[in-house]
C-alpha positions in Angstrom: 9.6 71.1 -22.2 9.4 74.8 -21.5 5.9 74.8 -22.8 4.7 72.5 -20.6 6.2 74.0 -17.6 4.8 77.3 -18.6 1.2 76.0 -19.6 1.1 74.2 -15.7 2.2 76.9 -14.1 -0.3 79.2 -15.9 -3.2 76.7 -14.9 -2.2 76.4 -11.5 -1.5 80.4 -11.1 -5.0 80.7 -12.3 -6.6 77.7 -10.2 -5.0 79.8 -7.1 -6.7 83.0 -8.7 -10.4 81.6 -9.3 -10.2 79.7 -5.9 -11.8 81.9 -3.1 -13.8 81.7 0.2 -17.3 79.9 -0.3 -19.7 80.4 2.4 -23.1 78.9 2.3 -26.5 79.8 2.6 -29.3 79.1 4.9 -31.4 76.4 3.7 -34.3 78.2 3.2 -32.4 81.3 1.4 -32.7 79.8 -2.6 -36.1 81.4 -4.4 -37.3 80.0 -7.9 -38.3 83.0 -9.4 -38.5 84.6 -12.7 -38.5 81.0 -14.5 -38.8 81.8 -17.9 -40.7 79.3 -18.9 -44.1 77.4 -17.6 -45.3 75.0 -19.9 -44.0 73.1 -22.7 -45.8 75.2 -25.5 -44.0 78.3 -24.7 -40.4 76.6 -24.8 -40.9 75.4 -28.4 -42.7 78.2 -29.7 -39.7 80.4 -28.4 -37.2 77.4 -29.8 -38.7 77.8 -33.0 -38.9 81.2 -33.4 -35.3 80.7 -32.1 -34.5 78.1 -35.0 -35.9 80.1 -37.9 -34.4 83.5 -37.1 -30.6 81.7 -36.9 -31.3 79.7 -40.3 -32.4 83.0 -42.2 -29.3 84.5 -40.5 -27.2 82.1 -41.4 -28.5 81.4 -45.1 -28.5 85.6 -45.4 -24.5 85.1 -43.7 -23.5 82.6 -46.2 -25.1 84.5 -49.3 -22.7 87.5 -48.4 -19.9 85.3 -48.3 -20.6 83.7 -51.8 -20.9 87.3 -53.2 -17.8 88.2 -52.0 -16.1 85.3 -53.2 -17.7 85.7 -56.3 -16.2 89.1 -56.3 -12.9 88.0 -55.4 -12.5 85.3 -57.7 -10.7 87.1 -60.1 -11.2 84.8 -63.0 -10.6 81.7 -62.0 -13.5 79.3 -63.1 -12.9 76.9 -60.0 -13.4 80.0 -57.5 -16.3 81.1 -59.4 -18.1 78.1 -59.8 -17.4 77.4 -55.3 -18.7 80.6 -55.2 -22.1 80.2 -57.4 -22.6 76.9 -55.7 -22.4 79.1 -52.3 -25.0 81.3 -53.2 -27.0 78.8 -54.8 -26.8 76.7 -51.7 -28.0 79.7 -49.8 -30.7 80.6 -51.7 -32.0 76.9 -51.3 -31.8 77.1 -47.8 -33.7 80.4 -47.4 -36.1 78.9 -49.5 -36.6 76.3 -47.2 -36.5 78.6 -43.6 -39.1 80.6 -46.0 -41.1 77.4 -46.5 -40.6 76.0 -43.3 -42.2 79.4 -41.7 -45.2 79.8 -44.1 -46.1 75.7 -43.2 -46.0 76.4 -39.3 -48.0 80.1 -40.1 -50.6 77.4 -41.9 -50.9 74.8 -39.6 -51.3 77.8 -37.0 -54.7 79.3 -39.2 -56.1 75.5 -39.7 -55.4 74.2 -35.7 -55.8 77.8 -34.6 -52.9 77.2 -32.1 -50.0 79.9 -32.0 -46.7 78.4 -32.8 -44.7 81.3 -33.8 -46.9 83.8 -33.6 -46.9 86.2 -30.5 -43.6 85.0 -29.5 -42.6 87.1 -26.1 -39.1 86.4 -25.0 -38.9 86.3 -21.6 -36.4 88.9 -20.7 -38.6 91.0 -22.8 -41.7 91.1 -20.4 -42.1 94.1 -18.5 -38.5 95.6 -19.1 -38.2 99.2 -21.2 -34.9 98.0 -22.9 -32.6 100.0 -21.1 
């Protein structure tokens, strides 16, 4: 019961924090710019380039943590064998981001359309990096 009471009163304690005076503005007052985006082409290209960076992340992620289990197994065939499966499961995978990349970099030569390549994040544009 005590839990309860104290997880309500820490919601309602914060409700009273995060509610405050809302005024609002003149009708006119709300500007669309900066949009990242203008057409279709350039919000999948950046999705994709997206995509393949987080799969080759992930597959490099999951390789580290199959060598470490590998490391740690200290022995034991069932924790070695997880572990090989791991990195073999990895290796697959980059294998297939690799694949995946070099098919889109091929359909970009033979449709001469850019898919990936020349990707500019929007934030990117016209900032130093600073």
């Amino acid at each position: 019961m005590r839990k309860i009471f104290t997880a309500i009163s820490a919601a309602a304690g914060f409700l009273s924090l995060a509610s405050t005076k809302v005024f609002a503005q003149a009708v006119g007052a709300v500007q669309q710019t900066g949009i990242p985006f203008t057409d279709l082409g350039n919000l999948i290209r950046n999705i994709l380039a997206v995509l393949f960076f987080v799969a080759g992340l992930a597959a490099f992620i999951f390789l580290i943590i199959g060598g470490i289990q590998y490391i740690t197994a200290g022995g034991d065939p069932k924790a070695a064998a997880s572990a090989r499966d791991r990195i073999t499961g990895a290796i697959v995978g980059l294998i297939i981001v690799v694949a995946a990349f070099a098919i889109v970099l091929i359909l970009e030569r033979v449709f001469g359309i850019r898919i990936v390549s020349g990707v500019v994040f929007p934030a990117s544009q016209g900032q130093s990096g600073t």
